[in-house]
C-alpha positions, 0 to 999 in steps of 0.5 A: 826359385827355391821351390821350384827347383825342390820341386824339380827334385820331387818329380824327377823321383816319382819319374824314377820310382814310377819307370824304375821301380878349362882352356880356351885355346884348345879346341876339338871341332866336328865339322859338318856332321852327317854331310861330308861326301856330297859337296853339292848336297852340302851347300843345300843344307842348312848349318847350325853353329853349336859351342860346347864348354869344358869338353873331354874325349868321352864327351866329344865321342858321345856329341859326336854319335848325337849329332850322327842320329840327329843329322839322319833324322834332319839330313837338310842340316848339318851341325858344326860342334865345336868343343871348348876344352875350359871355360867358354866364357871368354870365347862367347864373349867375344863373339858377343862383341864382335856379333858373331854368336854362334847358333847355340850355346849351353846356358852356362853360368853366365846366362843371367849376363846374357839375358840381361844384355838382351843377345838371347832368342825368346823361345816361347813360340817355339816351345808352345808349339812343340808337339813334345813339350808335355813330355818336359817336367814342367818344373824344369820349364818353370824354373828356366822361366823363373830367370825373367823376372819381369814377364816370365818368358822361356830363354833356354830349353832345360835337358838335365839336372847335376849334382856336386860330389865328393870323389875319393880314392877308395882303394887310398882309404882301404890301404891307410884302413880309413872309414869313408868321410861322412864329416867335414873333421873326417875329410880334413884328417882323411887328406892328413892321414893320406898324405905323403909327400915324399911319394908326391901323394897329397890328401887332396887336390885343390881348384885353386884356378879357373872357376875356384870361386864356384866350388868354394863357396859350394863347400863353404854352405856344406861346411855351415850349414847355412841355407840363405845366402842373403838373410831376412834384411838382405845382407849377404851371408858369405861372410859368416863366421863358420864360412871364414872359419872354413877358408883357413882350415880349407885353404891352409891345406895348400902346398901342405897337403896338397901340391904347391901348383894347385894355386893354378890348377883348372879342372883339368888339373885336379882330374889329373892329379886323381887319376894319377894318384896324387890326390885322395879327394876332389871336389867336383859333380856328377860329370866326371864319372865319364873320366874316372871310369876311363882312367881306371879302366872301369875298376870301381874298387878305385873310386867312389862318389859321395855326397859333400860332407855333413854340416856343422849342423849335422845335416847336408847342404847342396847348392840348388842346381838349376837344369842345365840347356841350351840357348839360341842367340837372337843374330842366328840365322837358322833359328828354326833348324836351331830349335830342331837341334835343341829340342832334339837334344832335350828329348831324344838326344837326352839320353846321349847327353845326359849319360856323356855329362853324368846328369838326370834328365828333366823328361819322362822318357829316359828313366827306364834306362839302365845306366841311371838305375845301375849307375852308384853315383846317380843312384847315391845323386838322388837319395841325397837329393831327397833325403830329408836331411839335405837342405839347399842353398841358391847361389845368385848366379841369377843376379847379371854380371855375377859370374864375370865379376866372380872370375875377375875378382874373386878367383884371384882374391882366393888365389892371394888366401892360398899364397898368403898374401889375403885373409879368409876375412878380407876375402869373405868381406870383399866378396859380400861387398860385391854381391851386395852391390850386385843385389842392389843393382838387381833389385833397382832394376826390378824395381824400374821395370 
């Protein structure tokens, strides 16, 4: 899977030169799209179901004028958008039990799980027979088949692609007369040096709840240098030395130069300690551009997005980010009209949402637009991207359960580091152990199909 995300990469550049030169429990629902005045009109048309996770304001206004045009181009469907406002895992899930999925989802991090479980529509027939499918990086089609690793078949329909970043505080740099941090030693003393406790302001802010796991291990490779997650004999390498190194510096930070309550903070959390000064520097990816521009009122001289910190080894390392989508579930029963709202969403829609999630999209289309061309971060995104030092690490989010496991296991084993009450070298065992395990399973089951 790794060339073929590189060579995502590759094309989304010579697309650009060539046109350019959190909780569960909270919701924000949008009823009915497009169809709220004609009741018996209303019962006519066809409904499509669509969840989206880890939504904000700017996302929802943005999903909101994409369902508006596409209702006007489909007036026999309305759309039923509903909003997560953390993680949608467990509200899939759920549904998934009971069988009652909705329509459409985004692939997600748990879309290995799905697929293996069996809740997932093919969508070949659909994609052969779509009069744009030319007009999708065929890179991004490959990749997304890449997920069936017995017959190759297409489960979700790429849209755009992120990238992780580093966002600090530059006017927080300026004042203390810091240089921008290009080392992962430059970060550690800028969140020192920035620091000041008696004015509640810390260096950094620290995911230390919902989804911890993800963003660590992120840093965790930034950090090494390391590129294989499993080595030549197979054996994980989460617990390498530099990685457990990493932990403790990393980790000690907590309610040191950091809040105490950052041991539960959700991304949610960590957004609002940056914009509220007090936190210098967070972890996140391109998607949160949407909400430090709202917060500071569009002042940039406040903010800034920077690639993840050079390696111990003195080049970049990003996790490989495979393009993001969306899924229709096999219990739909509108699945035509789902695949109209998908495949919308892909090509015409994608320039709605890729500007609302701050990702490039994986058509030939939309790279004309101005905000990709005069955007920093998505400009700072793709010379990182191809610049010949940045090498990549994947995940194996593709191997079934990882991400439940994950969030079951490893999220509160990160928690137990920051309290004390674990080692970064138990942790980094533990969490070897567990992908081991998973791998073993993944390849048995290769190995019987």
């Amino acid at each position: 899977m790794s060339k073929k995300i590189i060579n995502i990469i590759l094309s989304l550049i010579y697309v650009i030169t060539l046109f350019s030169g959190c909780s569960v429990k909270n919701q924000i629902i949008i009823k009915n799209a497009g169809a709220e005045n004609d009741t018996k009109l209303e019962d006519k048309k066809i409904k499509v179901n669509w969840w989206s996770g880890y939504g904000t304001p700017e996302r929802e206004e943005a999903m909101e004028k994409l369902i508006e045009k596409f209702t006007q181009k489909y007036p026999d469907i309305t759309v039923d958008y509903e909003s997560i406002l953390g993680n949608p895992i467990q509200k899939i899930e759920a549904s998934i039990a009971s069988g009652r999925e909705p329509d459409v989802t985004e692939r997600g991090e748990a879309f290995a799980t799905y697929l293996s479980m069996g809740v997932l529509e093919e969508l070949d027939s659909y994609f052969d027979n779509w009069e744009h499918k030319n007009k999708i990086l065929p890179e991004a089609i490959e990749a997304a088949r890449s997920y069936d690793s017995k017959d190759g078949k297409l489960y979700y329909l790429p849209i755009g692609m992120g990238y992780n970043v580093m966002w600090i505080r530059t006017d927080w740099f300026s004042d203390a007369k810091l240089s921008l941090p290009e080392t992962w030693d430059d970060v550690f003393n800028s969140i020192r040096v920035l620091t000041d406790k008696s004015k509640k302001q810390y260096g950094t802010a620290i995911r230390g709840g919902d989804s911890n796991w993800a963003y660590l291990q992120a840093m965790m490779y930034s950090y090494s240098g390391i590129t294989d997650y499993f080595d030549e004999n197979g054996k994980p390498t989460i617990n390498d030395p530099l990685h457990i190194e990493f932990i403790e510096k990393y980790l000690s930070l907590y309610d040191i130069y950091t809040s105490e309550n950052d041991i539960n903070y959700g991304w949610s959390d960590v957004l609002t300690a940056f914009h509220s000064s007090k936190a210098g520097i967070i972890f996140h990816n391109l998607g949160s551009a949407a909400e430090h521009l709202a917060a500071f009122k569009g002042d940039t001289s406040k903010f800034q997005g920077l690639p993840y910190p050079k390696s111990e080894k003195g080049y970049l390392v990003s996790p490989l980010l495979n393009p993001g989508g969306h899924v229709i579930y096999k219990n739909s029963k509108n699945k035509e009209a789902a695949w109209k709202l998908i495949s919308y969403i892909s090509l015409e829609g994608s320039e709605d949402w890729c500007k609302a999630s701050i990702q490039l999209p994986v058509n030939t289309v939309n790279y004309d637009s101005v905000w990709i061309k005069d955007t920093p971060w998505m400009r700072m995104a793709a010379e990182a991207m191809t610049n010949p030092f940045t090498k990549y690490y994947e995940s194996p989010t593709y191997l079934p359960n990882h991400s439940n496991i994950m969030h079951k296991t490893v999220e509160p084993a990160i928690q137990k580091v920051m309290a004390k009450r674990m080692t970064a070298e138990e942790l980094c065992n533990m969490w070897a152990e567990i992908v081991t395990n998973l791998k073993e399973q993944y390849d048995k089951g290769i190995e019987n199909n």
